[in-house]
Backbone as CSV, one residue per row, in Angstrom:
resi,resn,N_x,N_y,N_z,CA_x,CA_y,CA_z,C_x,C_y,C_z
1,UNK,17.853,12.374,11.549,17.460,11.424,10.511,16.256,11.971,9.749
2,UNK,16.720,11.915,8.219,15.178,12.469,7.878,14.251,11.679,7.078
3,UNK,12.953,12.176,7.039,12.217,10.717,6.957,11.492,10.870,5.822
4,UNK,10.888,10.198,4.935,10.394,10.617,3.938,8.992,9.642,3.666
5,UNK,7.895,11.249,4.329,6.504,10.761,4.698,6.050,10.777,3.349
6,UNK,5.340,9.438,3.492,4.061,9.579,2.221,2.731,9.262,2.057
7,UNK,2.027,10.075,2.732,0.860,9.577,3.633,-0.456,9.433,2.089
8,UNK,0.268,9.567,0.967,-0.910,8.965,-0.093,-0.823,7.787,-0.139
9,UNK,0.185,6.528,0.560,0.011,5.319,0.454,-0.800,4.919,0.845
10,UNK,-1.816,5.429,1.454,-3.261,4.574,2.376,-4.174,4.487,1.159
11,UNK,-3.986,5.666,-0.355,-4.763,6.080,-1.369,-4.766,4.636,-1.982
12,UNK,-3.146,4.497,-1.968,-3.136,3.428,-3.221,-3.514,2.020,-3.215
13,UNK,-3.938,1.231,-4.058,-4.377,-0.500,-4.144,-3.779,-1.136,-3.752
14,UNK,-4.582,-1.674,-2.428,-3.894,-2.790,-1.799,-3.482,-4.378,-2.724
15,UNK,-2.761,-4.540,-2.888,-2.097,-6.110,-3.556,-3.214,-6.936,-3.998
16,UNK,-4.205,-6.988,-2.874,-5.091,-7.581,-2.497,-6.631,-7.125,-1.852
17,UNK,-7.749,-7.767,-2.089,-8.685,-7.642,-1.114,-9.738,-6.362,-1.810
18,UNK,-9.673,-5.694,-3.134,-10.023,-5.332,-3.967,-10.102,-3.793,-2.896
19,UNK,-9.497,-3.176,-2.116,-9.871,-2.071,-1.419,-8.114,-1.610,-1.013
20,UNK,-8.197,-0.079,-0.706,-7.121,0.365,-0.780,-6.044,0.113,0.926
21,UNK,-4.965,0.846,0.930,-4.617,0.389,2.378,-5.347,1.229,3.386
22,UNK,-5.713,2.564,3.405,-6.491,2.889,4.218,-8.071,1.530,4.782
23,UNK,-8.516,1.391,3.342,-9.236,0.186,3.889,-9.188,-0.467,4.304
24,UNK,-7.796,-0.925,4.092,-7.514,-2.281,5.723,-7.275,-1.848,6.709
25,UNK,-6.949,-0.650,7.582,-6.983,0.025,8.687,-8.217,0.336,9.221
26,UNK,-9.092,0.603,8.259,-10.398,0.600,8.438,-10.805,-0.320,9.124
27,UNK,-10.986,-1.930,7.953,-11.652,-3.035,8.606,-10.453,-3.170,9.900
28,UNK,-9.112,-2.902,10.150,-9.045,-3.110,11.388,-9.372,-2.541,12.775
29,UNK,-9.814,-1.307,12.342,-10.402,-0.345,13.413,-11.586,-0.905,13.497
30,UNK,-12.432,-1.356,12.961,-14.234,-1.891,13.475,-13.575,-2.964,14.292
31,UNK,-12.661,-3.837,13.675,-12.384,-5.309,14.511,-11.599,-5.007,15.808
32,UNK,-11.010,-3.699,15.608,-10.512,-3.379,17.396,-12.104,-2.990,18.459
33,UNK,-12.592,-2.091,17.641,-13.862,-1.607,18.313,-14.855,-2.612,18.577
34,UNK,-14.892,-3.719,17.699,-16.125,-4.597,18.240,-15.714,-5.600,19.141
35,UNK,-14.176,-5.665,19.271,-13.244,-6.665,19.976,-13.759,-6.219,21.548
36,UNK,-13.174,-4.797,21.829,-13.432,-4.072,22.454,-14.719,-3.925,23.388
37,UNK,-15.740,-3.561,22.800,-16.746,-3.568,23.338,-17.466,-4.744,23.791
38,UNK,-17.352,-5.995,22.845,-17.498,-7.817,23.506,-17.100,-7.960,24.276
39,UNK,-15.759,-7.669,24.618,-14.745,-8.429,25.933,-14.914,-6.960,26.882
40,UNK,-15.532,-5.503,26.568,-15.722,-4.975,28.257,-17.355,-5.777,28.571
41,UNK,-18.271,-5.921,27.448,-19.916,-6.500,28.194,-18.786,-8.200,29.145
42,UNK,-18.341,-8.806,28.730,-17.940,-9.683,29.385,-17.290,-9.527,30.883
43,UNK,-16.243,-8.409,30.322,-15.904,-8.025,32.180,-16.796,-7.672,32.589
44,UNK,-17.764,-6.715,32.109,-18.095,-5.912,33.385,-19.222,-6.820,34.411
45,UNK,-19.684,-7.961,33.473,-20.586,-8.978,34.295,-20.257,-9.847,35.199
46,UNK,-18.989,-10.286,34.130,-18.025,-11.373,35.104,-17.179,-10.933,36.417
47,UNK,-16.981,-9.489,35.847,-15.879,-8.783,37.020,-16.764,-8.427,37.946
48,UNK,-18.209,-7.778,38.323,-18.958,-7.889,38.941,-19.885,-8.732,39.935
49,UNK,-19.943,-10.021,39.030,-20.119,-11.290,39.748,-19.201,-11.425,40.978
50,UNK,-17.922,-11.690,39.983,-16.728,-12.085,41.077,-16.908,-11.203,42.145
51,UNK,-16.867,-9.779,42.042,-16.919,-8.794,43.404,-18.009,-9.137,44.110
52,UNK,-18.544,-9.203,43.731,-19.576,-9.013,44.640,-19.613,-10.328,45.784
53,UNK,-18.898,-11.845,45.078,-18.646,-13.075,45.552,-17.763,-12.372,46.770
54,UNK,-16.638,-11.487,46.509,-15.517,-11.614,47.647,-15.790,-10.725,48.495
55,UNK,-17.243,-10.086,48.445,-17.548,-9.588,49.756,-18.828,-10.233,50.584
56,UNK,-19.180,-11.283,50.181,-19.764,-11.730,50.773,-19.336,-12.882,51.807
57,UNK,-20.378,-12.236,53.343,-19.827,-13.211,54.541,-20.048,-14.734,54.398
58,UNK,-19.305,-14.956,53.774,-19.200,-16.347,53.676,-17.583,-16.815,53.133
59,UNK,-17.142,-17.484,53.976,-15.627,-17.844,53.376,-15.414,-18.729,52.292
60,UNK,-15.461,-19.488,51.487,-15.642,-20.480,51.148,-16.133,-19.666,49.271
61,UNK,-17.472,-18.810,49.138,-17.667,-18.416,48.155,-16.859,-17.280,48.031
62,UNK,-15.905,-16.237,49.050,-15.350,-15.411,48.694,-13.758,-15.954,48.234
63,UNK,-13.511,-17.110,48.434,-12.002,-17.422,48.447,-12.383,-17.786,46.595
64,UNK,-13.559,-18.542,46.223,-13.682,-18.462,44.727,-13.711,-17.111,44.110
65,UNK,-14.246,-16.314,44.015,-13.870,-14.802,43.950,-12.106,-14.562,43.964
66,UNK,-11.746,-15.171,45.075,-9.819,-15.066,45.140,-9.049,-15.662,44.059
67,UNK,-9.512,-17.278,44.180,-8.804,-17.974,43.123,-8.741,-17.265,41.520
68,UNK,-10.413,-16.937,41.115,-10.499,-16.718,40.026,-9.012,-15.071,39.611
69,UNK,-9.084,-14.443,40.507,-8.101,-13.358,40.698,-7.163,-13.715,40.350
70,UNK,-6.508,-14.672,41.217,-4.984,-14.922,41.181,-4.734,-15.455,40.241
71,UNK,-6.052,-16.100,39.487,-5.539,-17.271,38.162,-5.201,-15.970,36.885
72,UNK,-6.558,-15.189,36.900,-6.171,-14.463,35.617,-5.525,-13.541,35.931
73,UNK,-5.276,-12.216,36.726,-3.996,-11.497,37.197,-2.486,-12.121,37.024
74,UNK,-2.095,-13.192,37.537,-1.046,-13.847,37.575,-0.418,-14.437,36.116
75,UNK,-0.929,-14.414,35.346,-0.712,-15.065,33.833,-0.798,-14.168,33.360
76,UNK,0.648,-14.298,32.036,0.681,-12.820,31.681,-0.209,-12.946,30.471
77,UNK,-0.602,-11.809,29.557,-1.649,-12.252,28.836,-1.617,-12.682,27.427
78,UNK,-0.489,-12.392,27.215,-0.191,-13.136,25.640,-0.301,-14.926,25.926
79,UNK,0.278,-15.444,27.032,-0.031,-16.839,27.292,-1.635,-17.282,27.647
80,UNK,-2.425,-15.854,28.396,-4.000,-16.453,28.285,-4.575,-16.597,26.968
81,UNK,-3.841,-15.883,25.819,-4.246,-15.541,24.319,-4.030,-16.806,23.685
82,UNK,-2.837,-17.131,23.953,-2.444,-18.827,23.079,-3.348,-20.191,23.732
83,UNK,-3.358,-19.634,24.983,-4.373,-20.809,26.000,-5.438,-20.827,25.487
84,UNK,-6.177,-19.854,24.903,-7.987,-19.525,24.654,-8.283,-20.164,23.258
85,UNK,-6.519,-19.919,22.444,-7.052,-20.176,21.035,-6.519,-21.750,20.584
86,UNK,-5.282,-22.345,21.350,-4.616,-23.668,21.241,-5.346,-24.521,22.257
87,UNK,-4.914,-24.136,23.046,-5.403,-25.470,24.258,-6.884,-25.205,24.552
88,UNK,-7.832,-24.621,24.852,-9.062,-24.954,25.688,-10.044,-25.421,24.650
89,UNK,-9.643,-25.163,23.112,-10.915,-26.249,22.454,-10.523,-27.926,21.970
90,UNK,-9.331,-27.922,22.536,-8.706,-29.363,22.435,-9.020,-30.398,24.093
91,UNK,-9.855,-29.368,24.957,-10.180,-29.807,26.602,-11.685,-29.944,26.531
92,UNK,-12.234,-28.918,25.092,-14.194,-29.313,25.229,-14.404,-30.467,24.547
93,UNK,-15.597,-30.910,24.748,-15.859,-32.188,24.156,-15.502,-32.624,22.912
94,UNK,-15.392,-33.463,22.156,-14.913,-33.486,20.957,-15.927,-32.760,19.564
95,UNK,-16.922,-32.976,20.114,-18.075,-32.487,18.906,-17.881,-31.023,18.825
96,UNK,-17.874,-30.372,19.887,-17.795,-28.751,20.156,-16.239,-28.462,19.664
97,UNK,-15.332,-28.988,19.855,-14.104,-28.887,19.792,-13.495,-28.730,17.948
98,UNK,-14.342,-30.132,17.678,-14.203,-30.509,16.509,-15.073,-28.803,15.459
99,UNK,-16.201,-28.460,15.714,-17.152,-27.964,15.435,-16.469,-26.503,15.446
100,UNK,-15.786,-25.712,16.552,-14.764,-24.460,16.855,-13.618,-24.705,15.668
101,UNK,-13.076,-25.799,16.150,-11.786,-25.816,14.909,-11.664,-26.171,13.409
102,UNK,-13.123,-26.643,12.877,-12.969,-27.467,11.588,-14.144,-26.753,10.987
103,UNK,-15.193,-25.989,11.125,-16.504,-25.503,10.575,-16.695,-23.843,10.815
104,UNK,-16.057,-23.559,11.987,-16.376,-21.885,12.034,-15.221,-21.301,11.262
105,UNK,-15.116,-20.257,10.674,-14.218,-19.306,9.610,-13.329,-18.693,10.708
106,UNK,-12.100,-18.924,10.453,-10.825,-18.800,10.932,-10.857,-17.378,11.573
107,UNK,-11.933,-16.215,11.234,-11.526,-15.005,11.628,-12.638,-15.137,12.972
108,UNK,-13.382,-15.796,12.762,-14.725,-16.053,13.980,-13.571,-16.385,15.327
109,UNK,-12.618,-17.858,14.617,-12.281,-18.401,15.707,-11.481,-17.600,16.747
110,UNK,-10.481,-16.632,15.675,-9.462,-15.563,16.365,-10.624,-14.588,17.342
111,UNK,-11.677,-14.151,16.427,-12.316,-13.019,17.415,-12.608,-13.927,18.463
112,UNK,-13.417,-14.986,18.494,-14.125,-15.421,19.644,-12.998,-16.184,20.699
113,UNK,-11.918,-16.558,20.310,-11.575,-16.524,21.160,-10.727,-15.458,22.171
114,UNK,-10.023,-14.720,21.011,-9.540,-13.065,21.509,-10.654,-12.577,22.618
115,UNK,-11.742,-12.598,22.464,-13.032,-11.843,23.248,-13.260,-12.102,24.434
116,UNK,-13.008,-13.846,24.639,-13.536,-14.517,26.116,-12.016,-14.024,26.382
117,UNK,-10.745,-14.291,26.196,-9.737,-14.217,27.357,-9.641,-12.623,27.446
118,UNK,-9.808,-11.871,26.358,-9.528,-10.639,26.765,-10.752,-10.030,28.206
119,UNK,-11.799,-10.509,27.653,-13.010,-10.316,28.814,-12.846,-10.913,30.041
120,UNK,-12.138,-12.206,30.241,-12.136,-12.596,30.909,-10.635,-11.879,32.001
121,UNK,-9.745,-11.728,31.475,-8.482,-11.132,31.587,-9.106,-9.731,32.752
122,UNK,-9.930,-9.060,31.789,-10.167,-7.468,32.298,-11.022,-7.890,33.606
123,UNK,-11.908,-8.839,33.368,-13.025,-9.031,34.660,-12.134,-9.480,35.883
124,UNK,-10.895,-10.103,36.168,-10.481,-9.981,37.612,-9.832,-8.786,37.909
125,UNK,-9.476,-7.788,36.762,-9.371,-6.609,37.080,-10.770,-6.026,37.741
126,UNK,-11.833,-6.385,36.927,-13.149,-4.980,37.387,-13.523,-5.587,38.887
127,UNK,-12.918,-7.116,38.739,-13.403,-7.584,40.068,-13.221,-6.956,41.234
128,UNK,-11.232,-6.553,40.914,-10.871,-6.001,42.550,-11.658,-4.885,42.290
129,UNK,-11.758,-3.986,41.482,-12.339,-2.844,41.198,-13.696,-2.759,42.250
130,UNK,-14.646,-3.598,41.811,-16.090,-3.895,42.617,-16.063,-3.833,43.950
131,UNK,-14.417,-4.886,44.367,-14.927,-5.564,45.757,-13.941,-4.200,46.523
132,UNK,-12.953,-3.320,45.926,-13.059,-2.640,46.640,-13.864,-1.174,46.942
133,UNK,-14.739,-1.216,45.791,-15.537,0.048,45.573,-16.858,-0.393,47.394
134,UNK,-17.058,-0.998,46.885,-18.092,-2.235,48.117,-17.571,-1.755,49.493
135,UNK,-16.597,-2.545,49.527,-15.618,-2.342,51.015,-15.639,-0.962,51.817
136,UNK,-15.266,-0.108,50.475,-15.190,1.311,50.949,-16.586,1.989,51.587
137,UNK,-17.634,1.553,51.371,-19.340,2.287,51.630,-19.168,2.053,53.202
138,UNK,-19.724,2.675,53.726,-20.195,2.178,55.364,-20.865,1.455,55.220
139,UNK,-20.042,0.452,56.225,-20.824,-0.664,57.131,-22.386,-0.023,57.152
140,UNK,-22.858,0.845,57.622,-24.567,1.219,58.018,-25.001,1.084,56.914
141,UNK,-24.621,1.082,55.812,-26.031,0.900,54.672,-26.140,-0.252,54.236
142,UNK,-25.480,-1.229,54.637,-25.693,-2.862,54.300,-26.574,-3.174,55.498
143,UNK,-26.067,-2.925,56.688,-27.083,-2.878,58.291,-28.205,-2.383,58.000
144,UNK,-28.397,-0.971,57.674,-29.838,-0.692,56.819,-30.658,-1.078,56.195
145,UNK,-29.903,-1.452,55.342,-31.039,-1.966,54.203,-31.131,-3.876,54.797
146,UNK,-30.665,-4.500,55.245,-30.739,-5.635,56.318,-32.113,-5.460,57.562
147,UNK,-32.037,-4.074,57.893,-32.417,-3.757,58.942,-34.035,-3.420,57.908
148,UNK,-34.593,-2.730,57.207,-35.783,-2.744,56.258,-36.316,-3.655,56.416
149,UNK,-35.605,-5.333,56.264,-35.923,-6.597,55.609,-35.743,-6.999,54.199
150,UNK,-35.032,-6.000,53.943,-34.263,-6.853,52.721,-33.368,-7.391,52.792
151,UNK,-33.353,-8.684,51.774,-32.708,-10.063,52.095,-31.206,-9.142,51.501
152,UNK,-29.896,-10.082,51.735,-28.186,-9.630,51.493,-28.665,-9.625,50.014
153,UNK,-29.014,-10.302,48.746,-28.898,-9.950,47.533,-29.398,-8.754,46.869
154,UNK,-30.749,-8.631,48.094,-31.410,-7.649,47.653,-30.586,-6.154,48.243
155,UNK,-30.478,-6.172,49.473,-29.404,-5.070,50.004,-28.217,-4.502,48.717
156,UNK,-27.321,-5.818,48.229,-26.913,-5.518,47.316,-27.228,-4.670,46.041
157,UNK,-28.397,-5.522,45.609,-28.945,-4.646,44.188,-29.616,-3.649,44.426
158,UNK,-29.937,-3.255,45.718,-30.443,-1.868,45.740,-29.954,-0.769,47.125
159,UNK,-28.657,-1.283,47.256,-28.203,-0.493,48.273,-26.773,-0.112,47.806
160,UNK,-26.172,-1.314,47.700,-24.752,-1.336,48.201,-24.470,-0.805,46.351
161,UNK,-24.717,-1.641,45.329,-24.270,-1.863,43.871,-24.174,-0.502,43.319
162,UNK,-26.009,0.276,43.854,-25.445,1.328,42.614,-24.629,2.817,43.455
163,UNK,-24.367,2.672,44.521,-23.252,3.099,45.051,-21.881,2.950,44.965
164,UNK,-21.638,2.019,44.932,-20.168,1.159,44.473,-20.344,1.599,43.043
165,UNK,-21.037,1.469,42.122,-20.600,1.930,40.853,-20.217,3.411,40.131
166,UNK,-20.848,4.088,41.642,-20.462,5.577,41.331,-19.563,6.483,41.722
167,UNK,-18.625,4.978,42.736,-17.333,5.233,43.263,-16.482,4.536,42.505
168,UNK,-16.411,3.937,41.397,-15.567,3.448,40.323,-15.709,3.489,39.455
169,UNK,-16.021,5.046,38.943,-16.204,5.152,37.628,-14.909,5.803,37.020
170,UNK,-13.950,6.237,38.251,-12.837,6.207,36.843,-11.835,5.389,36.792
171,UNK,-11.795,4.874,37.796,-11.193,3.246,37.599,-11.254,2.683,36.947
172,UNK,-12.904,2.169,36.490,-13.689,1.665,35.613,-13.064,2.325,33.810
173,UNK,-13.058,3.391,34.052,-12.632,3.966,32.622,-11.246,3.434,32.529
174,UNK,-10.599,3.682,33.144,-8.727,3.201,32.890,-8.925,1.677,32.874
175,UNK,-9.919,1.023,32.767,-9.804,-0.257,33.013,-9.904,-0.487,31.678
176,UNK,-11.020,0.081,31.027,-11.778,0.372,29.468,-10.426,0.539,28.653
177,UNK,-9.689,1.617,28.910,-8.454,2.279,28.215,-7.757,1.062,28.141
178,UNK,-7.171,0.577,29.414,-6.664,-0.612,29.201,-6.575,-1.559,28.098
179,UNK,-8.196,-1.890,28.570,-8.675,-3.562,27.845,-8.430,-2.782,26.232
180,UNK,-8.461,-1.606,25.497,-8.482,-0.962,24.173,-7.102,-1.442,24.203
181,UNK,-6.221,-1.199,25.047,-4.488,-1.254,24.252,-3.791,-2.730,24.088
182,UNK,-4.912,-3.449,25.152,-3.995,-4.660,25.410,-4.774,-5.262,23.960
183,UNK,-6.203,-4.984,23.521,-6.322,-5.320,22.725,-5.448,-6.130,21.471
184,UNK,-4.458,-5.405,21.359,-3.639,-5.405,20.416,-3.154,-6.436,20.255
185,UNK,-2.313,-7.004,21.671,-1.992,-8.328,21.666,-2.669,-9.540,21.084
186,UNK,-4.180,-9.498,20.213,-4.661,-10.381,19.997,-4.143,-11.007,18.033
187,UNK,-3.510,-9.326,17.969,-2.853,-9.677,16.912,-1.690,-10.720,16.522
188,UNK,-1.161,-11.793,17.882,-0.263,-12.382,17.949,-1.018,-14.043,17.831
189,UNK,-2.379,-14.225,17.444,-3.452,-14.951,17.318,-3.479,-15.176,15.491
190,UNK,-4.007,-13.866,15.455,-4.066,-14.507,13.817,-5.122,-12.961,13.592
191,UNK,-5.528,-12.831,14.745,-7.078,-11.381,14.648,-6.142,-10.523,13.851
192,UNK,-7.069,-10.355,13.229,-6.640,-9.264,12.066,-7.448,-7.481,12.385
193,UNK,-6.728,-7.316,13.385,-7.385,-6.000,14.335,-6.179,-4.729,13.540
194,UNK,-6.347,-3.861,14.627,-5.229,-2.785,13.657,-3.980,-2.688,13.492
195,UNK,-3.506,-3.070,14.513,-2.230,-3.960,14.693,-1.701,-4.505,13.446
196,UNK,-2.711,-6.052,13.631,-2.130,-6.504,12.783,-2.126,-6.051,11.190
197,UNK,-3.272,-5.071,10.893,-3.182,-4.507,9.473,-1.901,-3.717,9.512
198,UNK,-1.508,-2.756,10.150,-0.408,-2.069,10.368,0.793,-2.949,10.272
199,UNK,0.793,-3.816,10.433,1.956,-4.480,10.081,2.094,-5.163,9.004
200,UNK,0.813,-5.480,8.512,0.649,-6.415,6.958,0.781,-4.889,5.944
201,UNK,0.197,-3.757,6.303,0.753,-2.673,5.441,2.091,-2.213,5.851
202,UNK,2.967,-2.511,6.471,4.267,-2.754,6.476,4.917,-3.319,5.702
203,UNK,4.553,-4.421,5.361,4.773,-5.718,4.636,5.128,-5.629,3.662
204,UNK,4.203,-4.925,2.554,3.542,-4.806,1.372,3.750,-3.489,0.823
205,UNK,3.940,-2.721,1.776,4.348,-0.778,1.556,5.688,-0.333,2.200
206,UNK,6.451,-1.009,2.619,7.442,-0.754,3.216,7.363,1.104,4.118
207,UNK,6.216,1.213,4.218,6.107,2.719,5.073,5.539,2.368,6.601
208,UNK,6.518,2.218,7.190,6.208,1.900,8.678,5.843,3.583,9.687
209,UNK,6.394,4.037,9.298,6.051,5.304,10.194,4.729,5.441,10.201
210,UNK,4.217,6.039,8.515,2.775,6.116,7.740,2.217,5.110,8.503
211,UNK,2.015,3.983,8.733,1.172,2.532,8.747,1.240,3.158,10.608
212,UNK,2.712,2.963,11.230,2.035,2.859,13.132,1.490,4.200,13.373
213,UNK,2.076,5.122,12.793,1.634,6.518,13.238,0.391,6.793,12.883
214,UNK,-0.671,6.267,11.884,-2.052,5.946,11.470,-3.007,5.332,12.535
215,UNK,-2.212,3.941,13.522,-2.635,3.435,14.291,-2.887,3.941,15.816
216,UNK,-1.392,4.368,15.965,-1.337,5.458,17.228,-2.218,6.089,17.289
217,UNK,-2.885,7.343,16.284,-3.657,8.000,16.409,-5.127,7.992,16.770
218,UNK,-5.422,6.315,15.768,-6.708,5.721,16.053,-6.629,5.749,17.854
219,UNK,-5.594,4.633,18.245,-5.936,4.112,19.188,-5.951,5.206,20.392
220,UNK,-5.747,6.650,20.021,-5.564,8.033,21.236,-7.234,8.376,20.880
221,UNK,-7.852,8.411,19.217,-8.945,8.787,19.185,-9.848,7.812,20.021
222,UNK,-9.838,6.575,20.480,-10.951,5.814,20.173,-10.527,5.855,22.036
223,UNK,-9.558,6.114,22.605,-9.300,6.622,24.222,-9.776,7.278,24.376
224,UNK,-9.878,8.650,23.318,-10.552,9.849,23.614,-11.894,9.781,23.698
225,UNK,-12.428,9.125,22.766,-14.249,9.375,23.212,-14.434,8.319,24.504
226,UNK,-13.939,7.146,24.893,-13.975,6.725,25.878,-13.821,7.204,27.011
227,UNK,-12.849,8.150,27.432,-12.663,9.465,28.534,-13.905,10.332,28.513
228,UNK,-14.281,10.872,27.462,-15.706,11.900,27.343,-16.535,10.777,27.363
229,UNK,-16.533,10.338,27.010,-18.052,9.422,27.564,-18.374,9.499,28.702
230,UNK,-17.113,8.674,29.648,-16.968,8.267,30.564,-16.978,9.643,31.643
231,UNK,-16.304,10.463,31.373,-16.730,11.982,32.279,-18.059,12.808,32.290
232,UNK,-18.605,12.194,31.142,-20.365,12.827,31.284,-21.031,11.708,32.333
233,UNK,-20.924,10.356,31.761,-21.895,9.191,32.965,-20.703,10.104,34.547
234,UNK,-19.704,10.099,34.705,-19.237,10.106,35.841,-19.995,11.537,36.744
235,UNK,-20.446,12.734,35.714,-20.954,13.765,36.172,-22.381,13.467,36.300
236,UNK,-22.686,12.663,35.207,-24.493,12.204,35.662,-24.794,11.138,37.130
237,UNK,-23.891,10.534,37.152,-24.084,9.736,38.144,-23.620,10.018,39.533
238,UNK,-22.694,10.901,40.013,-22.165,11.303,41.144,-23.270,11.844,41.964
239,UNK,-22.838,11.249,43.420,-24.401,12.166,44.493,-23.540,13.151,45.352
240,UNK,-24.251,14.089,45.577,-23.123,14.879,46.867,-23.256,13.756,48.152
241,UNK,-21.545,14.469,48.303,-21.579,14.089,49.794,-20.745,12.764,49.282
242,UNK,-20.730,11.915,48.014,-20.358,10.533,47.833,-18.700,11.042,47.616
243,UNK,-17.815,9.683,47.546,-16.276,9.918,47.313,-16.049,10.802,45.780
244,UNK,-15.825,12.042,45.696,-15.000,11.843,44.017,-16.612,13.101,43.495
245,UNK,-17.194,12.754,44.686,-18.201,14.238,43.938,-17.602,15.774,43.914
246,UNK,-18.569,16.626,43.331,-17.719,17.935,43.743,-19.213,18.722,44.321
């Protein structure tokens, strides 16, 4: 089949929006990247919290750590996407509710809510991530640092945590890669990310190859500096002797 590329259509005037179609790939590449980077600061706090909940001796706060797992793992995520943006501001109070749906600008509402489920989505991922990075350390350095007199939170933040984080750092990255692709799905919201420009320059240019094969590429570049990033912290941070050093 032969195809007939015309990659000056990104040159030409968009219909609309006084900027060309490359420019709307543009503004959708910042809105993947800032999507992106909101909803990993969200996992990596929330997914951390949670871990750290399901290793602690106590039954009762680690089974919350569980639930929260099974709730967001178990739901697939285009339904947490419609849940974040239909149903949960019709469950907050009416003033807040009213205030999300009738006063903030329609692209706020898509990002902000795209951001919490996608963040929230990735954090029972970073969770198992945490609680099994944790698990894996010897028993003796929680006994240790117990044994000093430092209290279990403190053991944590200065024993157990920044160990565990230097045994999931490439987990941690494929988690990153991840949360970048699933991104996409938020385009089924209304977010006007790259996705969805790629398909509105579909629309309007009838050049679909030009328009996904533009996107593809973004979304391998914007993997790629995430991998190099992520392999310099993984070489700065490794200790000998730890899992995954050399």
């Amino acid at each position: 089949m032969s195809i007939d590329w015309n990659w000056g259509i990104f040159l030409q005037q968009a219909p609309f929006g006084n900027t060309t179609y490359l420019g709307w790939l543009i503004a959708g590449f910042e809105v993947t990247v800032a999507l992106s980077i909101c909803a990993w600061i969200i996992a990596f706090f929330i997914g951390s919290l949670f871990g750290i909940l399901r290793t602690v001796p106590n039954r009762f706060i680690a089974s919350i750590g569980m639930c929260y797992v099974e709730l967001f793992r178990n739901v697939p995520l285009i339904v947490q996407f419609f849940t974040w943006y239909l149903v949960v501001p019709e469950l907050l109070p009416v003033s807040i509710g009213d205030w999300f749906k009738q006063e903030l600008d329609p692209n706020v509402q898509f990002f902000v809510s795209s951001m919490i489920c996608l963040g929230l989505f990735t954090a029972a991922r970073v969770c198992e991530q945490v609680r099994a990075a944790i698990q894996s350390l010897p028993r003796g350095q929680q006994n240790a640092g117990l044994a000093l007199g430092l209290t279990l939170p403190q053991t944590y933040r200065y024993v157990l945590l920044p160990n565990a984080y230097r045994v999931i750092v490439p987990p941690m990255t494929s988690e990153m890669l991840n949360m970048v692709k699933n991104s996409a799905i938020a385009s089924t919201i209304g977010l006007v990310d790259m996705a969805s420009q790629a398909g509105k320059l579909l629309d309007y240019s009838a050049h679909a190859y030009e328009s996904f094969t533009a996107i593809t590429l973004a979304y391998i570049g914007i993997n790629a500096v995430i991998m190099l990033v992520m392999h310099f912290v993984e070489r700065k941070v490794q200790l000998p002797g730890n899992l995954g050093s050399k």
